[in-house]
mmJSON file of the N, C-alpha and C atoms, coordinates in Angstrom:
{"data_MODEL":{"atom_site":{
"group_PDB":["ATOM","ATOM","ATOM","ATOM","ATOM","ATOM","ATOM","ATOM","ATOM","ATOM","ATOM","ATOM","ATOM","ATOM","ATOM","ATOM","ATOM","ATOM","ATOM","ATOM","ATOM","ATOM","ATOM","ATOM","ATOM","ATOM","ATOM","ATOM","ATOM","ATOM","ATOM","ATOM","ATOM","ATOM","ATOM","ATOM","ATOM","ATOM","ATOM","ATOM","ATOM","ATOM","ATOM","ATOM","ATOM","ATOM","ATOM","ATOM","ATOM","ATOM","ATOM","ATOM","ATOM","ATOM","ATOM","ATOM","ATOM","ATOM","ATOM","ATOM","ATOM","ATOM","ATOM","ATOM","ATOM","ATOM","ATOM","ATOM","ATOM","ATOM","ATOM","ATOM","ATOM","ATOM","ATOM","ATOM","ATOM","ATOM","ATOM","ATOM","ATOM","ATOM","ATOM","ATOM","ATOM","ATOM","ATOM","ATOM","ATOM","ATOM","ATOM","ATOM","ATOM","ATOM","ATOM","ATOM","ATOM","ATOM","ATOM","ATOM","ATOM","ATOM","ATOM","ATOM","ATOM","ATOM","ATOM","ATOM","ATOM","ATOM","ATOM","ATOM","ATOM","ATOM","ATOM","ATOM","ATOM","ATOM","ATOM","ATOM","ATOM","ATOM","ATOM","ATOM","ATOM","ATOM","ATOM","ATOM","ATOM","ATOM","ATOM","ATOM","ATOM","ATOM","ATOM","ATOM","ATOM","ATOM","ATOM","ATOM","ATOM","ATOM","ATOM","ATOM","ATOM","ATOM","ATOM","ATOM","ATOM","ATOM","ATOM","ATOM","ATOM","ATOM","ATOM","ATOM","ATOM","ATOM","ATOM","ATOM","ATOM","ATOM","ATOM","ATOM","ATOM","ATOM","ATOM","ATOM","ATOM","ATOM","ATOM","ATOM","ATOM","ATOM","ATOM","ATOM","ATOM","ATOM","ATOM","ATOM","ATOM","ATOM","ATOM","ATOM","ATOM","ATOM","ATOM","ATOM","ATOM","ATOM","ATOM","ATOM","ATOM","ATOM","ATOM","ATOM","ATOM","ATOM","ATOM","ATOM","ATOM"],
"id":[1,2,3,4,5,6,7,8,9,10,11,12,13,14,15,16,17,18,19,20,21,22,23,24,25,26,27,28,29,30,31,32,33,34,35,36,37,38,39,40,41,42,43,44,45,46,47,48,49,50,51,52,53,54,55,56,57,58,59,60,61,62,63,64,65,66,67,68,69,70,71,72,73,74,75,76,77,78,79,80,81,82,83,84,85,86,87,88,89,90,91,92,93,94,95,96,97,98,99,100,101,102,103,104,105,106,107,108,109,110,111,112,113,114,115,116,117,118,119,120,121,122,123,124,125,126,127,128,129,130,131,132,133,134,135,136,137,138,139,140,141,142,143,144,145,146,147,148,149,150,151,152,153,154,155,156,157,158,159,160,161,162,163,164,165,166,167,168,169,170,171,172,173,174,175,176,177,178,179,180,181,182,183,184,185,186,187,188,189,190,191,192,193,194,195,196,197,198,199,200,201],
"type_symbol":["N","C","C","N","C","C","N","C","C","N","C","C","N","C","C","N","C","C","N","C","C","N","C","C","N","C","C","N","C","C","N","C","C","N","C","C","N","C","C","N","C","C","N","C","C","N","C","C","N","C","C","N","C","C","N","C","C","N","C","C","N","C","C","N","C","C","N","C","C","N","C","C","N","C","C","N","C","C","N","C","C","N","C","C","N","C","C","N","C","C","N","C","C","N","C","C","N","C","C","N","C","C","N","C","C","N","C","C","N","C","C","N","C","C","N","C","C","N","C","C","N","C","C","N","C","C","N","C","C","N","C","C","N","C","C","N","C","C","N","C","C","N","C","C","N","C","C","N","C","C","N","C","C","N","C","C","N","C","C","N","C","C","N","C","C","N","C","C","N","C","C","N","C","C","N","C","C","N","C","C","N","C","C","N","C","C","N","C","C","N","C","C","N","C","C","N","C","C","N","C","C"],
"label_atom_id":["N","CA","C","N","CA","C","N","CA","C","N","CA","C","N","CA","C","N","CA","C","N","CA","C","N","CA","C","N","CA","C","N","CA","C","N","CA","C","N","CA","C","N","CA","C","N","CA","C","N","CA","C","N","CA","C","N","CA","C","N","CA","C","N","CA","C","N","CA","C","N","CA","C","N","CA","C","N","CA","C","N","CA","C","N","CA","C","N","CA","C","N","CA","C","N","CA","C","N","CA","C","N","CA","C","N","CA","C","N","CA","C","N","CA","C","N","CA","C","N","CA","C","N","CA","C","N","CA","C","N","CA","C","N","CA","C","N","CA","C","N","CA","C","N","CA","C","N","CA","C","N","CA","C","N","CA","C","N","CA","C","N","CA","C","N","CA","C","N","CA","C","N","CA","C","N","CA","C","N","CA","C","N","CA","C","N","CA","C","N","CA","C","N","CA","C","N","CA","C","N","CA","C","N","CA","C","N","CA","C","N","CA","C","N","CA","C","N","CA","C","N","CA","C","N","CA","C","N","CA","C","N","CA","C"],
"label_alt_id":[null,null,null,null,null,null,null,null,null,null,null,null,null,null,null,null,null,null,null,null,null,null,null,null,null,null,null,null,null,null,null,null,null,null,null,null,null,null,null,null,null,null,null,null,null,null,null,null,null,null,null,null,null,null,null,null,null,null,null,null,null,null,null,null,null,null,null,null,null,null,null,null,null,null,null,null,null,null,null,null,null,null,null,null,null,null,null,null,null,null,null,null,null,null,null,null,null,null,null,null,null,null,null,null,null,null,null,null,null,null,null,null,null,null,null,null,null,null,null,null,null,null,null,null,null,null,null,null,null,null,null,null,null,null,null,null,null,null,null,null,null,null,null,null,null,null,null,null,null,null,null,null,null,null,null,null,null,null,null,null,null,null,null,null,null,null,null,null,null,null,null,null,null,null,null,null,null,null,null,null,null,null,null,null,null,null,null,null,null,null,null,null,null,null,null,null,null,null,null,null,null],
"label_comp_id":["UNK","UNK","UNK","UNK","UNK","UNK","UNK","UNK","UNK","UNK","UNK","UNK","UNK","UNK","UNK","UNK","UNK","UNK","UNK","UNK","UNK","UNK","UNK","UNK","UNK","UNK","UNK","UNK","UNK","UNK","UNK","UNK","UNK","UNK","UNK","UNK","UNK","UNK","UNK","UNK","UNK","UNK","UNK","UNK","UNK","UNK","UNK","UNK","UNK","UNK","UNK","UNK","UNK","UNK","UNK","UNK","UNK","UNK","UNK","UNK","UNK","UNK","UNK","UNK","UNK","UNK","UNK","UNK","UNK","UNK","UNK","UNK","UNK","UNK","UNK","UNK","UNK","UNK","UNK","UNK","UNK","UNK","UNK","UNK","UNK","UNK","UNK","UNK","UNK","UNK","UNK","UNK","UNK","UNK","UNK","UNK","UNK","UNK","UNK","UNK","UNK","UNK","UNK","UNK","UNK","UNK","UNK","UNK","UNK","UNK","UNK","UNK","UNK","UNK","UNK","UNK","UNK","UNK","UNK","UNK","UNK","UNK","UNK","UNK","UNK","UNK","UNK","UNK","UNK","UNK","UNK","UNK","UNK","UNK","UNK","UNK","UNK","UNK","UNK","UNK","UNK","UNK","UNK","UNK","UNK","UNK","UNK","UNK","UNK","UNK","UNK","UNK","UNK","UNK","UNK","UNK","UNK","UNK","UNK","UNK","UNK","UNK","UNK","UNK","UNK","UNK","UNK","UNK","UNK","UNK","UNK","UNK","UNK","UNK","UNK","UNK","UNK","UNK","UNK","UNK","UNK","UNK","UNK","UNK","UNK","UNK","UNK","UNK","UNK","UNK","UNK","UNK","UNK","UNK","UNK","UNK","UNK","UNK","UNK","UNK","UNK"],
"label_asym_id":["A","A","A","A","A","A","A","A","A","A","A","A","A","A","A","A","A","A","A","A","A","A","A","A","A","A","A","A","A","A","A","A","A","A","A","A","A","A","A","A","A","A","A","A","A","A","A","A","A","A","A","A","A","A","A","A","A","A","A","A","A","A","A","A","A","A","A","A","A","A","A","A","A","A","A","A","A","A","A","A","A","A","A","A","A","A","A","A","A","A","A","A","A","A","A","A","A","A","A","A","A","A","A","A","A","A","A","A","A","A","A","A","A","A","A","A","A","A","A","A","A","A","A","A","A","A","A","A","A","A","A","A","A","A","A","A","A","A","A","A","A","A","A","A","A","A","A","A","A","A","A","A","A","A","A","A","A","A","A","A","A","A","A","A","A","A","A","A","A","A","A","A","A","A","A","A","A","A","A","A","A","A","A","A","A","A","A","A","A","A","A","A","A","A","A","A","A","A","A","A","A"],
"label_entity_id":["1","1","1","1","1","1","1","1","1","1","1","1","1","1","1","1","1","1","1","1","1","1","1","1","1","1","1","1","1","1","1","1","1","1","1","1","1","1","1","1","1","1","1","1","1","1","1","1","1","1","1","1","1","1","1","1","1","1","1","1","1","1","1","1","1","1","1","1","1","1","1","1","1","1","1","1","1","1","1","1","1","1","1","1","1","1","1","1","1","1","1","1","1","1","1","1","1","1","1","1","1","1","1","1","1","1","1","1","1","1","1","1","1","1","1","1","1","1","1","1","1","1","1","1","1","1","1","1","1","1","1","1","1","1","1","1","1","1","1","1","1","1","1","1","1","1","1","1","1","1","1","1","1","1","1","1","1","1","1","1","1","1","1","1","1","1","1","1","1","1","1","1","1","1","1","1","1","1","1","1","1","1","1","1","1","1","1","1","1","1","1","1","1","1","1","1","1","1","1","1","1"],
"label_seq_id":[1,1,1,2,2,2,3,3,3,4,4,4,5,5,5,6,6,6,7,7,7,8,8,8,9,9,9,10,10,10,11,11,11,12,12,12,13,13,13,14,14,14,15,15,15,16,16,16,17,17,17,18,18,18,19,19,19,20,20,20,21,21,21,22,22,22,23,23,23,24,24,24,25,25,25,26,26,26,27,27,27,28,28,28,29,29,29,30,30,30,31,31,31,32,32,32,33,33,33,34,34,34,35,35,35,36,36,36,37,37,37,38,38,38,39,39,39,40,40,40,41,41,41,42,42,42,43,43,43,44,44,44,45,45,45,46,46,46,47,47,47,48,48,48,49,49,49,50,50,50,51,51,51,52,52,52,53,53,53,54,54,54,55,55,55,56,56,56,57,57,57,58,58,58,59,59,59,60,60,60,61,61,61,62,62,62,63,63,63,64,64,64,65,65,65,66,66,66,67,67,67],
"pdbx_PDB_ins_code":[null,null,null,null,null,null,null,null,null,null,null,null,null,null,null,null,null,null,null,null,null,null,null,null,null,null,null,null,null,null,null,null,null,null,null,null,null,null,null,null,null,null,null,null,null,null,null,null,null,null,null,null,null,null,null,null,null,null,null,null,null,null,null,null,null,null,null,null,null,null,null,null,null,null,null,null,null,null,null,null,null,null,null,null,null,null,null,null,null,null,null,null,null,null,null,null,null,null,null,null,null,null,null,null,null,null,null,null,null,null,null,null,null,null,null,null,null,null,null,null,null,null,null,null,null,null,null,null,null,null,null,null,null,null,null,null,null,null,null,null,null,null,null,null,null,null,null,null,null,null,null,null,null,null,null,null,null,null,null,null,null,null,null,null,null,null,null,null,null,null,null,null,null,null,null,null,null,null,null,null,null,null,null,null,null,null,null,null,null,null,null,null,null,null,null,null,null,null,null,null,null],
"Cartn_x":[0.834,0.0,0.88,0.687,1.574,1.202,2.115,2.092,2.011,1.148,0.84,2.02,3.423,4.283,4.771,3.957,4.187,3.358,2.132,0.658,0.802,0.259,0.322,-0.811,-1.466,-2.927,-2.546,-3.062,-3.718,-4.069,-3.51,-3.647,-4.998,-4.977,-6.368,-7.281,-7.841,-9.075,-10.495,-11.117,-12.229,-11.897,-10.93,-10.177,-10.02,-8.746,-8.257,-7.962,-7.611,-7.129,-6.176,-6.323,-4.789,-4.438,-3.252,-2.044,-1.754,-2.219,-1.725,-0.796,0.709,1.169,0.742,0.328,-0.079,-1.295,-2.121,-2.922,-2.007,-1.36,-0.648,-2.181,-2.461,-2.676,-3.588,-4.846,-5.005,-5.362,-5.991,-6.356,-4.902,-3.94,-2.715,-1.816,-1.898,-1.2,-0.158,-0.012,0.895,0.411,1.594,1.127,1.359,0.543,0.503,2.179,2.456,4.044,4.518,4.216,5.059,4.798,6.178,6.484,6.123,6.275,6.257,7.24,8.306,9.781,10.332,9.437,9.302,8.428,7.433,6.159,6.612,6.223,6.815,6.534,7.418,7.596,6.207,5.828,4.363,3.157,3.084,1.922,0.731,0.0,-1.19,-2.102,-2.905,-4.121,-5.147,-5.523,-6.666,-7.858,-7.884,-9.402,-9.573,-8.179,-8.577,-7.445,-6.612,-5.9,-4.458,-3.958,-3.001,-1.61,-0.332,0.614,1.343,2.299,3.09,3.367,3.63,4.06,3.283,1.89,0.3,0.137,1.341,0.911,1.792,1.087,2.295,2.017,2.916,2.241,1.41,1.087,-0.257,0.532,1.493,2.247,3.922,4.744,6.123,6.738,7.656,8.407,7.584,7.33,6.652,5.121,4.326,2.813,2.256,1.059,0.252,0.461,0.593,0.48,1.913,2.653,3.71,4.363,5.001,5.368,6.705],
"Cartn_y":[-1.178,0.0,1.243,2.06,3.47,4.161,5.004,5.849,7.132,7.813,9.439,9.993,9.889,10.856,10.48,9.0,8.699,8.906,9.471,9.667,11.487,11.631,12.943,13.432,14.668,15.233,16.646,16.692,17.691,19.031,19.95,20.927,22.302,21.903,23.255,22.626,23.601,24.233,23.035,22.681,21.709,20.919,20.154,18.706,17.983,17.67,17.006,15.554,14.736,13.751,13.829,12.216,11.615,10.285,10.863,9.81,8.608,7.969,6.256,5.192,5.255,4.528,3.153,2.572,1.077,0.435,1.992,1.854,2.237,3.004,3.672,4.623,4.448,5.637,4.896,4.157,3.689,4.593,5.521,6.454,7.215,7.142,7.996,6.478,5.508,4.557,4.453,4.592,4.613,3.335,1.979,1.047,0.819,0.105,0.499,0.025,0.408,0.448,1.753,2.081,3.615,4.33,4.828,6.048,7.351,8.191,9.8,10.411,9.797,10.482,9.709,8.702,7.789,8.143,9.114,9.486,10.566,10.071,10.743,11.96,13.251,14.244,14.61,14.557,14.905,14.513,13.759,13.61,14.304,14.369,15.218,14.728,15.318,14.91,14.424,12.922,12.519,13.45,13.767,14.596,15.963,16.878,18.314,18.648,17.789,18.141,18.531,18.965,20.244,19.496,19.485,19.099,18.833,17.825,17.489,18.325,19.797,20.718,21.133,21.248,21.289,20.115,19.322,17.978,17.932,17.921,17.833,16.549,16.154,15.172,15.6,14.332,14.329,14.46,14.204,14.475,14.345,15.289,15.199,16.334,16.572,17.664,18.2,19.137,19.435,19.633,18.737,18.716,20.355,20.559,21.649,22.244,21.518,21.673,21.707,22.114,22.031,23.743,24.011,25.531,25.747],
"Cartn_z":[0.0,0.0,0.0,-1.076,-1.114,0.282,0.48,1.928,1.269,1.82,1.567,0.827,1.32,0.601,-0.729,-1.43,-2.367,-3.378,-2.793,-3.836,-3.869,-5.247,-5.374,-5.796,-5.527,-5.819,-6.671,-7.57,-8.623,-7.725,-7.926,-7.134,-7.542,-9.116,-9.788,-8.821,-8.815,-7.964,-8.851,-7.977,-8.512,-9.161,-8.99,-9.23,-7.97,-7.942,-6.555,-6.836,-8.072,-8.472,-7.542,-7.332,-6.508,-7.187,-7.647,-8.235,-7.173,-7.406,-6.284,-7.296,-7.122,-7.652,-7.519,-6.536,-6.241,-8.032,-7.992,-9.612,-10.188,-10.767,-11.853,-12.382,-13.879,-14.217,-15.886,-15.592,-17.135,-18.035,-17.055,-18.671,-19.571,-18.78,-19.681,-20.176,-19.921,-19.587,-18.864,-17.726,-16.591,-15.833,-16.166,-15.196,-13.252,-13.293,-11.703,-11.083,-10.212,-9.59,-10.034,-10.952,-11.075,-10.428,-9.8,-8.635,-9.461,-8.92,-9.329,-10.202,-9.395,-9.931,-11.711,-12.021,-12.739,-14.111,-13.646,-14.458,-15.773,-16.715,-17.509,-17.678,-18.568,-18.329,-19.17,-19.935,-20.376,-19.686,-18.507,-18.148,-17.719,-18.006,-17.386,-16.705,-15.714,-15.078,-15.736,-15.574,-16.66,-16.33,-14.933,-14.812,-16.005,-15.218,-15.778,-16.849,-16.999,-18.42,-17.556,-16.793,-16.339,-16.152,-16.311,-16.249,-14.831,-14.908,-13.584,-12.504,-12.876,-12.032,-11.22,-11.62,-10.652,-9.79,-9.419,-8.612,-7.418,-5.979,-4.643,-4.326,-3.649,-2.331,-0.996,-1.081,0.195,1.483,1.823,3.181,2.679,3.579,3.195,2.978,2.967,1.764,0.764,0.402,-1.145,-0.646,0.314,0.298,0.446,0.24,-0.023,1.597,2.404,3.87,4.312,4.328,4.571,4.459,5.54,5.425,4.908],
"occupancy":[1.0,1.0,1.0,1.0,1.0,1.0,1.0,1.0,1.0,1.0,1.0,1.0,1.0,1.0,1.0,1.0,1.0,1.0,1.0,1.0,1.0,1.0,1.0,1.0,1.0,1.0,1.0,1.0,1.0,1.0,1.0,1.0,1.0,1.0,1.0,1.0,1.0,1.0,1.0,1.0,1.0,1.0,1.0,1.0,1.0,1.0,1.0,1.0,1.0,1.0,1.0,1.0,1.0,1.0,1.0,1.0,1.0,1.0,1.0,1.0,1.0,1.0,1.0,1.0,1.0,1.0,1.0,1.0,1.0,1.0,1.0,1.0,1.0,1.0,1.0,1.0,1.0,1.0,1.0,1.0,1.0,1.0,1.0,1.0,1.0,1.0,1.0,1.0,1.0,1.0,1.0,1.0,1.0,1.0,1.0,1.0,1.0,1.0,1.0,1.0,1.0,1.0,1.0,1.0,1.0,1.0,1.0,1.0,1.0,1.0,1.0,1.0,1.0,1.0,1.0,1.0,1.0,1.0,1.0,1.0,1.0,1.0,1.0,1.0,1.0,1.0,1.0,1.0,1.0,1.0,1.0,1.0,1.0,1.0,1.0,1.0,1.0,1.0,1.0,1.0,1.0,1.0,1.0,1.0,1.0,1.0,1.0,1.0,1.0,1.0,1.0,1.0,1.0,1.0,1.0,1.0,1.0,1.0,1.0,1.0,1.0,1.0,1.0,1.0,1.0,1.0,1.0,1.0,1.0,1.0,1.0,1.0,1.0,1.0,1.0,1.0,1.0,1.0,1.0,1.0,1.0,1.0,1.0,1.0,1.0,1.0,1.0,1.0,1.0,1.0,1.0,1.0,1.0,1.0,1.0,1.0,1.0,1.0,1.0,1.0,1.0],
"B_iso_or_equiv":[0.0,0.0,0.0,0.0,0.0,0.0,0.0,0.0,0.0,0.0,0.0,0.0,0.0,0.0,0.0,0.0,0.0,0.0,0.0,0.0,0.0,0.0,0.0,0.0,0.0,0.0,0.0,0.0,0.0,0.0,0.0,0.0,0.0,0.0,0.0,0.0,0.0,0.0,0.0,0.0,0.0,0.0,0.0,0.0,0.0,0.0,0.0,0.0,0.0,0.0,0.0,0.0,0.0,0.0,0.0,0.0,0.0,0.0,0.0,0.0,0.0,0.0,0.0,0.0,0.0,0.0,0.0,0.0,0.0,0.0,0.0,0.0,0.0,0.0,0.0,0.0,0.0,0.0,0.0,0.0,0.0,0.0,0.0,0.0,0.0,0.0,0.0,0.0,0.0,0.0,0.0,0.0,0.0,0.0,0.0,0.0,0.0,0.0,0.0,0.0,0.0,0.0,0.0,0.0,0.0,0.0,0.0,0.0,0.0,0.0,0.0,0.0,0.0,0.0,0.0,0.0,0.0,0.0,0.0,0.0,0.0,0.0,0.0,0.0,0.0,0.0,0.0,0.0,0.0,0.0,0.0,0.0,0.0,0.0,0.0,0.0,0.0,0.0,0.0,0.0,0.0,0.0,0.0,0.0,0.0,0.0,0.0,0.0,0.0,0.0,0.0,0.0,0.0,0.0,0.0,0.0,0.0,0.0,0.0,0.0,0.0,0.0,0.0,0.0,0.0,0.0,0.0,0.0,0.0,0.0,0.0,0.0,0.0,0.0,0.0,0.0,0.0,0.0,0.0,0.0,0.0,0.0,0.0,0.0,0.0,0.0,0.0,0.0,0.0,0.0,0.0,0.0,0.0,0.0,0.0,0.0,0.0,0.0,0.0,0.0,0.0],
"pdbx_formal_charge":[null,null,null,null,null,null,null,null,null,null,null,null,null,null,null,null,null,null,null,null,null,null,null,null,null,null,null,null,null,null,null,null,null,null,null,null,null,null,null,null,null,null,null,null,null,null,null,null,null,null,null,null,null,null,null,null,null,null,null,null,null,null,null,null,null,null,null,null,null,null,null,null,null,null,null,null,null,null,null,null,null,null,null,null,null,null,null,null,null,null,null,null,null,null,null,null,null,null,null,null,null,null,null,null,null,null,null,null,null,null,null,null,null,null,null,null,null,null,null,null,null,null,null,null,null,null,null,null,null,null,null,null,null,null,null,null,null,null,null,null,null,null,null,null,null,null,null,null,null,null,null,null,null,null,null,null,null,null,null,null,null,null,null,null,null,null,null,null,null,null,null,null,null,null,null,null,null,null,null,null,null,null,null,null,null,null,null,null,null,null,null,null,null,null,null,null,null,null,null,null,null],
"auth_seq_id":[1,1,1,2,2,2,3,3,3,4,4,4,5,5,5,6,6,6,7,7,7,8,8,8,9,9,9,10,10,10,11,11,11,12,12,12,13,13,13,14,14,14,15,15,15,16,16,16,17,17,17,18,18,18,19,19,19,20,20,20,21,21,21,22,22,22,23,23,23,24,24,24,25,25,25,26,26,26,27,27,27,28,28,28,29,29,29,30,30,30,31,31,31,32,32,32,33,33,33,34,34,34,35,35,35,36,36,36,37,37,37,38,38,38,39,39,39,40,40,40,41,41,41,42,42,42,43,43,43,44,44,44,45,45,45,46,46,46,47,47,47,48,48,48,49,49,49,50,50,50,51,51,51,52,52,52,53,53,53,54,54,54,55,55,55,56,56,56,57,57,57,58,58,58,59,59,59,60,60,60,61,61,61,62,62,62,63,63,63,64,64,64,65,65,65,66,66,66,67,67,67],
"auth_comp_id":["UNK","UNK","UNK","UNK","UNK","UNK","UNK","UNK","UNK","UNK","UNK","UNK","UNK","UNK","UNK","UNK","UNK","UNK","UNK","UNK","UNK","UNK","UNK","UNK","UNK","UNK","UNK","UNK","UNK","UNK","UNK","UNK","UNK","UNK","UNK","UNK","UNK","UNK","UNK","UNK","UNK","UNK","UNK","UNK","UNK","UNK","UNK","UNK","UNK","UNK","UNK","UNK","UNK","UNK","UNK","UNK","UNK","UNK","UNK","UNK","UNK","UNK","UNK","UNK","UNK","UNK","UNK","UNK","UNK","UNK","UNK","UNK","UNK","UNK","UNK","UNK","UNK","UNK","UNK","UNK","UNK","UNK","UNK","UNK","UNK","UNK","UNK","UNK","UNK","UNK","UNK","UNK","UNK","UNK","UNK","UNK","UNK","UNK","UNK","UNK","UNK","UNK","UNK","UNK","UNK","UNK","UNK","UNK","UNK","UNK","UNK","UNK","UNK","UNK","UNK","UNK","UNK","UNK","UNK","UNK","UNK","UNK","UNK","UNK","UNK","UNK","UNK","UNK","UNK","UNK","UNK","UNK","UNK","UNK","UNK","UNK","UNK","UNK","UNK","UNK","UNK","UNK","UNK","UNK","UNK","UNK","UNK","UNK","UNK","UNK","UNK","UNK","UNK","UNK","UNK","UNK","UNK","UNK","UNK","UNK","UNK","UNK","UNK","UNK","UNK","UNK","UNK","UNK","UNK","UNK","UNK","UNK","UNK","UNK","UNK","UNK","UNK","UNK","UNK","UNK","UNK","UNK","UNK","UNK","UNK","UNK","UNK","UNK","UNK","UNK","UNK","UNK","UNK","UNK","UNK","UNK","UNK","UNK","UNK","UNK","UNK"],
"auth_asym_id":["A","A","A","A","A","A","A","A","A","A","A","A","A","A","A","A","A","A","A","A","A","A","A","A","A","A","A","A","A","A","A","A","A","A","A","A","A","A","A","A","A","A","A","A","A","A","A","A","A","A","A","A","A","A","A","A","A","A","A","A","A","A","A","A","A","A","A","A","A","A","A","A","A","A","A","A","A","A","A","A","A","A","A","A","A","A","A","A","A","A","A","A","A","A","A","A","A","A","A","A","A","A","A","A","A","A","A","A","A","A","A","A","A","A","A","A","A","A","A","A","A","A","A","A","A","A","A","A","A","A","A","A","A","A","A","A","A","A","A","A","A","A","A","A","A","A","A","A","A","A","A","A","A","A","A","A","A","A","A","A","A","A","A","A","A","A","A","A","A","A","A","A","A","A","A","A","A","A","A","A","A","A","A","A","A","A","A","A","A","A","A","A","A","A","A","A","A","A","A","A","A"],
"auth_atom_id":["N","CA","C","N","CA","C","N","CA","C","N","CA","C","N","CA","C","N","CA","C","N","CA","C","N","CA","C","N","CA","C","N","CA","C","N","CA","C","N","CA","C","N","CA","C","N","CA","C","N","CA","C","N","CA","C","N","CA","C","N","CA","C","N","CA","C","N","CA","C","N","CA","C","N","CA","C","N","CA","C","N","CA","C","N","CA","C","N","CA","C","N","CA","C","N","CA","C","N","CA","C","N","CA","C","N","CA","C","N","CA","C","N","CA","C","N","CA","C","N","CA","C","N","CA","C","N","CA","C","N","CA","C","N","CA","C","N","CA","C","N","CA","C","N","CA","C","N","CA","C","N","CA","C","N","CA","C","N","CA","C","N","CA","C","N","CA","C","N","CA","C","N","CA","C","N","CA","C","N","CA","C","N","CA","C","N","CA","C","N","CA","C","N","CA","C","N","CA","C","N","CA","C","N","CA","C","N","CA","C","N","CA","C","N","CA","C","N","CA","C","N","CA","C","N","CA","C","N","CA","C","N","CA","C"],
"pdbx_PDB_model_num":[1,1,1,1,1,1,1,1,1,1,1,1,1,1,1,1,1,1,1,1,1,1,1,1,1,1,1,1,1,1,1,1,1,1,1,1,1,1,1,1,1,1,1,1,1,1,1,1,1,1,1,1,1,1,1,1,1,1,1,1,1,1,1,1,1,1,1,1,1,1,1,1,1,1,1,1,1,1,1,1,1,1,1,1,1,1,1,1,1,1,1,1,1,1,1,1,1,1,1,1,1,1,1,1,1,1,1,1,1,1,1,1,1,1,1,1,1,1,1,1,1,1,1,1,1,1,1,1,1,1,1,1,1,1,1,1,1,1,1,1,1,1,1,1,1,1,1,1,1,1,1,1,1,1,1,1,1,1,1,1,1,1,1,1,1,1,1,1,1,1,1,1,1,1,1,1,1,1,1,1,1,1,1,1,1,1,1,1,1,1,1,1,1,1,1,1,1,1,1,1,1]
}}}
């Protein structure tokens, strides 16, 4: 089971996709086991379209919550 600092959420406003490597990703084809750091450089949010850089982790370094 991935641990929070490995899943990453979509940060636009009225989204909130969360990346769970344990699935990967069928609608872009990203199979499941793929980490983050792994994800290729074009990927986008299947929900709202928006690129890698709109994506933190859920706890850790980097998360939305984090000062």
């Amino acid at each position: 089971m991935a641990k929070p600092e490995e899943m990453y959420q979509c940060q636009t406003p009225n989204c909130g996709y969360i990346y769970n490597p344990d699935k990967g990703c069928k609608k872009r084809k990203v199979a499941a086991g793929t980490c983050w750091a792994d994800m290729p450089e074009d990927y986008t949010c299947p929900i709202c379209g928006v690129g890698k850089k709109m994506f933190r982790p859920l706890a850790g370094p980097g998360c939305a919550t984090a000062s």
